[in-house]
C-alpha positions as CSV (number, residue, x, y, z in Angstrom):
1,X,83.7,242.6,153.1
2,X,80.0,242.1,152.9
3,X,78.2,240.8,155.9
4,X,76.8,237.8,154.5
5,X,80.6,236.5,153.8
6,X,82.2,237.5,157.3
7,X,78.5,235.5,158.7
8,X,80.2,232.2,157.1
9,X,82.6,232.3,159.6
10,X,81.3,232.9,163.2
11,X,80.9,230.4,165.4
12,X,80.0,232.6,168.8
13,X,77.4,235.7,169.1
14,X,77.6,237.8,171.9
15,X,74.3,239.4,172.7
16,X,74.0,242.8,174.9
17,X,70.6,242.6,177.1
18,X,69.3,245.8,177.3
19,X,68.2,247.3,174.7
20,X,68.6,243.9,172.3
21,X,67.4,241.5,174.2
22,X,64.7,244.0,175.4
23,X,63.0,246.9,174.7
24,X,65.4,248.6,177.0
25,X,62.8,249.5,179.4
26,X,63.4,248.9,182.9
27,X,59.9,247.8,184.7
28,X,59.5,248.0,188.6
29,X,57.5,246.0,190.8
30,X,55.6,247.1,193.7
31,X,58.6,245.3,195.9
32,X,61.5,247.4,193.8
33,X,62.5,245.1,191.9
34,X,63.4,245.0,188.5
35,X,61.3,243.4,185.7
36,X,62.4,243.0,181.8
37,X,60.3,242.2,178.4
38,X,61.8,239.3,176.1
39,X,60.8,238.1,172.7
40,X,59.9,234.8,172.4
41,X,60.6,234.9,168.8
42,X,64.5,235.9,170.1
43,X,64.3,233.0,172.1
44,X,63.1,230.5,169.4
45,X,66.0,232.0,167.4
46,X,68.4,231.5,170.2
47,X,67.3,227.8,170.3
48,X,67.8,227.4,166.8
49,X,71.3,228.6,166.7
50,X,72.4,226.4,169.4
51,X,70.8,223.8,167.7
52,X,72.9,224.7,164.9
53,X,76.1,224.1,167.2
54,X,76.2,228.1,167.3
55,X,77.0,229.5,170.7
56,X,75.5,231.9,172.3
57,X,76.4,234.4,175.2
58,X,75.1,237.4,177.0
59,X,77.1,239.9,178.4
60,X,74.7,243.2,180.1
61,X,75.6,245.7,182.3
62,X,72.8,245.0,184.5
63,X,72.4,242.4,187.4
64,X,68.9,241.3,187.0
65,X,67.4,238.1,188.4
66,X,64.7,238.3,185.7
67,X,67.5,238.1,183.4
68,X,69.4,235.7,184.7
69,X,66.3,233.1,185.3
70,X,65.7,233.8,181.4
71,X,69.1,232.7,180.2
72,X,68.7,229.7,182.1
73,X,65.5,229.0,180.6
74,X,67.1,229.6,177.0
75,X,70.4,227.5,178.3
76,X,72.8,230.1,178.0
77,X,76.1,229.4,179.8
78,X,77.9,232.2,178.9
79,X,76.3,234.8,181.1
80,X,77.8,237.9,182.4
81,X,76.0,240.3,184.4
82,X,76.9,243.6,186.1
83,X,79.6,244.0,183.0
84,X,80.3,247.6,181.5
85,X,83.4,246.3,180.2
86,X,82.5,243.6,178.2
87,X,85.7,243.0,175.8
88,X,87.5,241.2,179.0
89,X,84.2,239.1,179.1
90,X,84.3,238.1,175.3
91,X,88.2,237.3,175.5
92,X,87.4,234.9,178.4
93,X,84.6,233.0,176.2
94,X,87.0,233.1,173.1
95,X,89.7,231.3,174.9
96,X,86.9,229.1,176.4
97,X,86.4,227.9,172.9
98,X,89.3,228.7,171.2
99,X,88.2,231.0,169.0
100,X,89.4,233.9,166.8
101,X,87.5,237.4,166.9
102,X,86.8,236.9,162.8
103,X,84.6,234.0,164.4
104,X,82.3,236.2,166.4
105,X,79.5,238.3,166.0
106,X,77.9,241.1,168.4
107,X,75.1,242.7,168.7
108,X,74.1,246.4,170.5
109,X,72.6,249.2,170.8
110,X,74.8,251.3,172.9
111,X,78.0,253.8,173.3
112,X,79.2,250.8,175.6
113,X,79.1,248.4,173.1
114,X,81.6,250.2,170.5
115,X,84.4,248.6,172.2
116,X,83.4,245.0,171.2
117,X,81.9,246.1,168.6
118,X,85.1,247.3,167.2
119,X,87.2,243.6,167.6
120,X,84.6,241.3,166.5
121,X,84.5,239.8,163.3
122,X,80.8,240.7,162.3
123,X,79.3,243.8,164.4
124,X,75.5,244.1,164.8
125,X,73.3,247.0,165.3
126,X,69.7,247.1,166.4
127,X,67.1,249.2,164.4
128,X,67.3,251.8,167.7
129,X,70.5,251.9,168.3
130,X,72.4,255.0,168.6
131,X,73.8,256.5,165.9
132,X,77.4,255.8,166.4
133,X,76.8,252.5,166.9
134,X,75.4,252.2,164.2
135,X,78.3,253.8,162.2
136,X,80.5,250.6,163.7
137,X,78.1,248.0,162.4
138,X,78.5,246.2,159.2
139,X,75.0,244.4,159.5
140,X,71.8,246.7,160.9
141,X,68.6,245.1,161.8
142,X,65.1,246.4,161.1
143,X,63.9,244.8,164.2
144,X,64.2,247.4,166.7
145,X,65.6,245.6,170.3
146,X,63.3,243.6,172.2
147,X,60.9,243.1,169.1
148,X,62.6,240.3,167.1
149,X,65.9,242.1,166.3
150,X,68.6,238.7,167.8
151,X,65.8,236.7,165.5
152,X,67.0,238.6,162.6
153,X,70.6,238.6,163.1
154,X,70.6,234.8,164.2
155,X,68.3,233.9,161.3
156,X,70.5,235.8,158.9
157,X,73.9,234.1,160.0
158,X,72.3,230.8,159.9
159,X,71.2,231.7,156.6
160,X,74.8,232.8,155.8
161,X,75.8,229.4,157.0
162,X,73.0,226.8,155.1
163,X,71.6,226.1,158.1
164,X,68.5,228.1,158.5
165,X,66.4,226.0,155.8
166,X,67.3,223.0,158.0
167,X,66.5,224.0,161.0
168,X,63.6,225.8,160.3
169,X,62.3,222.3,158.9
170,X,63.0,220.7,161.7
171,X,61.6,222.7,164.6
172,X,58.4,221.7,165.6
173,X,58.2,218.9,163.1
């Protein structure tokens, strides 16, 4: 099935952080701790799909308080950090809302994201992903992580949906 049809349908999308979220660099301040680079245009996009009654969660294998302070700046509730294995995190949120896995969309970069990769209804890849990731994924990006790749992927299942003329109307009007 084409992308565009299985995008009709998804109602969740779980985003990886490293890597997809960011550049995948990992920046250290003179105190040791850990500092990451988000897109503001992945943030817009997040707004816009909750906006669009979308939901959106995060599920990283890192436990980063940068991180977690910008998830609650973009009002994500589903956040999991310091998760490798992240199907048990994505059955927790389907049952949250009663979903199917046809109704949810993920997007990596990495070997550890195969597994979910593998159940979800529409699979994402990042421009940079590795290869085998990329193998799994029915949609690929151009964006590479960190630089506007979740834009591309939310715009696209908005799009999918109808919705992404409407909203993009409405924001900042």
């Amino acid at each position: 099935m084409k992308a565009d049809a299985l995008a009709k349908d998804i109602k969740l999308i779980i985003l990886d952080c490293d890597g997809v979220l960011t550049d995948g660099g990992l920046y250290y301040d003179h105190d040791g701790n850990v500092t990451k680079r988000f897109n503001v245009l992945d943030g817009l996009g997040i707004k816009a799909a909750q906006a669009c009654d979308l939901i959106v969660g995060v599920i990283t294998g890192l436990d980063a308080k940068s991180v977690a302070t910008r998830m609650n700046d973009l009002g994500i509730v589903d956040y999991y950090a310091g998760h490798l294995k992240k199907v048990a995190c994505i059955e927790e949120i389907k049952e949250k809302y009663n979903l199917d896995w046809h109704q949810i969309a993920y997007v990596g970069d990495d070997w550890i994201d195969i597994p979910p990769m593998r159940k979800v209804g529409l699979p994402i890849a990042v421009a940079n992903a590795m290869p085998e990731v990329k193998k799994i994924a029915v949609l690929h990006t151009e964006a590479s992580g960190g630089h506007g790749a979740v834009r591309e992927a939310l715009n696209f299942i908005m799009n999918a949906q109808g919705k992404l003329e409407g909203i993009a109307n409405s924001i900042g009007g």
